[in-house]
N, C-alpha and C positions, 0 to 999 in steps of 0.2 A: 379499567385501571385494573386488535392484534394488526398490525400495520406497519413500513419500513417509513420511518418519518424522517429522510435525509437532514431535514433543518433540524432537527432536536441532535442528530447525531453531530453534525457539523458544529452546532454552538457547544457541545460539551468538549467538542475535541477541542478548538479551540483552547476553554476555560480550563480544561484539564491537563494538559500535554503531557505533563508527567505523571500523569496519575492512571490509574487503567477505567478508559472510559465506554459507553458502552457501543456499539457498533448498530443498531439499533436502535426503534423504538415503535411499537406496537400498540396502538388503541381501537378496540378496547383491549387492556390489560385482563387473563383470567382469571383475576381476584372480583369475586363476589361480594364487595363491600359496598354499604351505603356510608356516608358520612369519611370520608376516607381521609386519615391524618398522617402526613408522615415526618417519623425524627431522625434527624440526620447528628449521628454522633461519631467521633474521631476518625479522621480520614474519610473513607470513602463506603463507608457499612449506611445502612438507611433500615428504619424500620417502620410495616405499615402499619396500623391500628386501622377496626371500621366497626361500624353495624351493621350483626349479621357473621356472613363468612362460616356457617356451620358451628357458631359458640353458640353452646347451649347455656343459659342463661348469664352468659356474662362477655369477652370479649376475646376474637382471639387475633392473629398477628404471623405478619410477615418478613422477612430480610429482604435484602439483594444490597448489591453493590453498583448498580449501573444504574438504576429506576428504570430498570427494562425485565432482566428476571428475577424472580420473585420466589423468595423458597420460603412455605406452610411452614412455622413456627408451633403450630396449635396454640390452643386456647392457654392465654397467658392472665385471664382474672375470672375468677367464678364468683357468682354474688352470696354462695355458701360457703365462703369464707366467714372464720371465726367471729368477726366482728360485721359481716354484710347486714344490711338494712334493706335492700332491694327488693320484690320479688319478682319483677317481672319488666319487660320494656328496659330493656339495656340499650342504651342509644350515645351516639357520638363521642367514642374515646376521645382523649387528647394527652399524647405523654410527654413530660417535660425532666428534663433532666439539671436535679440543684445539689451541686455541695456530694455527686458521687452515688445520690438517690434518683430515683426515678418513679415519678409521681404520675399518677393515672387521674385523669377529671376524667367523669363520665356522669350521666344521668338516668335512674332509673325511677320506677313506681315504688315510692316508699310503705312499707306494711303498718307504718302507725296510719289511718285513717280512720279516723272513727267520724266523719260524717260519710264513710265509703263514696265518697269520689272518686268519677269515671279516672278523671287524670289525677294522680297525685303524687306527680312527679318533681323530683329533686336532682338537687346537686351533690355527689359526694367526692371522696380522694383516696385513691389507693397509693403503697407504696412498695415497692420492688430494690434489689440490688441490681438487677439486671434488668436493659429492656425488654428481656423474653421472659419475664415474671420470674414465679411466679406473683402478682401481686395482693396483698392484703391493706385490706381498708384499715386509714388511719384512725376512723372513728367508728362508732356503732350508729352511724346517724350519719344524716345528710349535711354538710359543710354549715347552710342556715336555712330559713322559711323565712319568704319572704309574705309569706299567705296566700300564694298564688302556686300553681304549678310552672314551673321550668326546665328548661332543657338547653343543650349546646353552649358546655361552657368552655369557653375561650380562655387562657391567661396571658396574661401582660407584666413583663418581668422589668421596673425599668431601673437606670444604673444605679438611682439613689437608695434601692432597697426596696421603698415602694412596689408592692403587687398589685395589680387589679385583674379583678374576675368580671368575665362577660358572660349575658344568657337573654335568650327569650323568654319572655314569657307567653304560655300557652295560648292561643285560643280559645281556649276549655272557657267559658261563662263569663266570656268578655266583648261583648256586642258595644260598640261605637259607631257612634253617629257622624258621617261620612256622607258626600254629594251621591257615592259609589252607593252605599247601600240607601239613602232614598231612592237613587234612579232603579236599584234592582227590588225595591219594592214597588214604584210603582207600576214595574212589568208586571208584578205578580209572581216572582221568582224567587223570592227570600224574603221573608218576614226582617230578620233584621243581617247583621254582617259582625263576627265576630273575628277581632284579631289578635294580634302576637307582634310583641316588639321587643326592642333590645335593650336591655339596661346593662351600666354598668357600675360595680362598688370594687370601692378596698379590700383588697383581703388581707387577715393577717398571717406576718412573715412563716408562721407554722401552720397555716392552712386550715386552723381550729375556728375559723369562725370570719367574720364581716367587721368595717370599720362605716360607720357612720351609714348612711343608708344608701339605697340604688339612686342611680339616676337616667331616665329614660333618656335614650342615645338616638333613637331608630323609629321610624311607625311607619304604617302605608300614609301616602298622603290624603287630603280632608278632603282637597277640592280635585273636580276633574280635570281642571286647567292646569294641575303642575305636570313638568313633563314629565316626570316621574310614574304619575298616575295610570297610565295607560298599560306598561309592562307589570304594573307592582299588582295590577289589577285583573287578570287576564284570567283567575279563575272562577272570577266572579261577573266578569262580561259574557264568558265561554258558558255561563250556566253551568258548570262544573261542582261549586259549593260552595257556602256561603260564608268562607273567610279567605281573611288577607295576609300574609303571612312577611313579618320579619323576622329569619332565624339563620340561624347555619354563619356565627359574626366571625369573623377571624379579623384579628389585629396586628398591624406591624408598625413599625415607624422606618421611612424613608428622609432622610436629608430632616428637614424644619418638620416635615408632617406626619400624621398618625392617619391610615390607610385601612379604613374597617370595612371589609368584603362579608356582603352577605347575600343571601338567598328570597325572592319572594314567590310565591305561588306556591299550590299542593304538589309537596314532594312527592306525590304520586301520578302527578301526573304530566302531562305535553311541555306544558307549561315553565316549569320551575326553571328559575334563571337565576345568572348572578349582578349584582352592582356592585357599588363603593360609593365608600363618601370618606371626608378627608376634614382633620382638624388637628388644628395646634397644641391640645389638652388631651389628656387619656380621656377623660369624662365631658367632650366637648365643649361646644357645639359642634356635632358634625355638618356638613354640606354635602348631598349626594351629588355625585359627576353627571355632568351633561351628556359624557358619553355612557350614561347606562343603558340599557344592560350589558357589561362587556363580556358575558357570557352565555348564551341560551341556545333552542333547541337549532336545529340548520335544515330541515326539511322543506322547507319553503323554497331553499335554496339545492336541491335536489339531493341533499346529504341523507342520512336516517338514522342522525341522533336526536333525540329528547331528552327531558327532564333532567338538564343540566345545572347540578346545584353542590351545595355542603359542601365548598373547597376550603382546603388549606392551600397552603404553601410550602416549597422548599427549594434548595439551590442547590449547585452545582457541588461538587467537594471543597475548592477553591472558594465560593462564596460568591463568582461572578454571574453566573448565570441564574434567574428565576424561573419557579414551574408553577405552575398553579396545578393541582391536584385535584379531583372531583368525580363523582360520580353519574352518570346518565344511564340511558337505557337506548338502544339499534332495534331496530325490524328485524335482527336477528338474535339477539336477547331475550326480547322482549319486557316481562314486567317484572325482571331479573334487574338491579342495581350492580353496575360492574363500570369499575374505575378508568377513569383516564389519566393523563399527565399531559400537558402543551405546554409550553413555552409561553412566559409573559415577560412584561418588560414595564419600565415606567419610563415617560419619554422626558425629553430636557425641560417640557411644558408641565411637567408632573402628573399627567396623564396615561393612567395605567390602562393596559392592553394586551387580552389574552390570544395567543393564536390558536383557535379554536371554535368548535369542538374539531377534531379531526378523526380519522377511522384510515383502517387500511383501504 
């Protein structure tokens, strides 16, 4: 997030006719981002945000007009801004645009820790006039503590006013009892299996805080029998290391349903894929799809992409066309995180499906 992708160019001309669309499309993109989000505001302007990307402690950002090239904006939030709480571990922007502002979620290592915890990561909110910053944090402090460390918050904007905030929670000193982690103890391969899951809470309308408490959205599954279990698990069958990971949620709502894409495995490594699961309520019950994983590595398949995760979403100028956004890693990258874009769709069966990964 470098290739001539006929089908991406073909469905924008298409959706776009009138609009100047791009001729083009190249994966991998040479944007060096992990976690890669992009805002698409008036016409046909697009902005990237990611982790990473040569910002030195805080986040920096890209344009274009096609989602093909992509022009260095630099570093649009530094976490030494007036009011930053941060110090370190800048991870997964996300910028939303309300009421003319332009609002930055992101998550970093907060410097209150007085039990010095390894992870003691939060949630905070910056805020900008422009998508190219610069932005300053709304608070001197993280949005809320939920006691736990978190990361990869999501927002959910719906018509009534209502906001909701999504996030994992870390793996950091949260081992759960699982079929997966007896069977990998009793190999002798992990003592126990710690995870990471998705919750989600209210936020309030100015972003100062939480409305009633989380509620768990997302987990790996219990038993090895769900079909789930198998891809959600692979870093832990692969002897890789000894957690499960649900993180990287993005939310939308399609027609009747709410479509929360997320990530499981070491976003470090082979592994790391994407799902969904789908429900009638912001705060569930979600169901994850039968067709998951709808996005993972392709080597198997003689491609040489890996570690295919942390997508957003975005469309066409028009609004017709879907991309799913994301970052992986090639045999020729290597352990460099750099972006892609494919085309996704959801079908008349409400079955979403990314075309991907792809490469020149």
């Amino acid at each position: 997030m470098k290739r001539i992708l006929p089908a991406l160019f073909l469905l924008l001309s298409q959706a776009t006719a009138a609009q100047k669309t791009p001729a083009a499309s190249n994966n991998p993109l040479p944007v060096q981002f992990g976690d890669p989000y992009v805002l698409h505001v008036k016409g046909d302007q697009y902005y990237m945000y990611g982790t990473g990307g040569g910002a030195k402690k805080g986040f920096s950002a890209y344009s274009s007009t096609d989602l093909v090239n992509w022009k260095p904006e630099g570093q649009v939030y530094s976490g030494d801004n007036k009011n930053g709480w941060g110090i370190h571990s800048f991870w997964a922007p996300e910028v939303y645009e309300r009421n003319g502002k332009f609002y930055l979620f992101y998550s970093a290592q907060w410097k209150e820790n007085p039990a010095n915890e390894l992870e003691n990561f939060k949630i905070g909110v910056a805020v900008a006039d422009k998508p190219s910053g610069p932005f300053i944090d709304m608070l001197p402090r993280p949005v809320f503590d939920p006691g736990y460390p978190i990361i990869d918050a999501n927002v959910l904007f719906e018509p009534d006013g209502k906001v909701f905030l999504y996030y994992s929670r870390c793996c950091y000193k949260h081992p759960v009892k699982s079929e997966i982690a007896d069977w990998a103890r009793k190999k002798g391969w992990f003592h126990e299996v710690e995870e990471s899951w998705v919750y989600g809470v209210e936020l309030k309308p100015d972003f100062s805080g939480v409305i009633g408490k989380p509620v768990l959205l997302l987990r790996p599954p219990v038993k090895m029998s769900d079909r789930q279990s198998e891809w959600e698990s692979r870093s832990v069958t692969s002897k890789e290391v000894n957690r499960r990971w649900t993180e990287g949620s993005f939310i939308f709502k399609h027609g009747e349903l709410y479509y929360m894409m997320y990530s499981a495995n070491y976003f470090g490594g082979k592994n790391y894929a994407v799902g969904y699961a789908t429900s009638r309520s912001p705060l569930g019950p979600f169901k994850k799809a039968a067709n998951n994983p709808v996005l993972q590595k392709n080597v198997e398949k003689g491609g040489i992409v890996t570690g295919t995760g942390h997508n957003s979403i975005t469309f066409s100028p028009d609004g017709k066309q879907m991309f799913c956004v994301y970052h992986g890693r090639t045999s020729k990258t290597g352990d460099e995180r750099v972006v892609f874009i494919d085309p996704m769709e959801i079908d008349q069966n409400g079955v979403l499906k990314v075309a991907g990964p792809t490469t020149k």
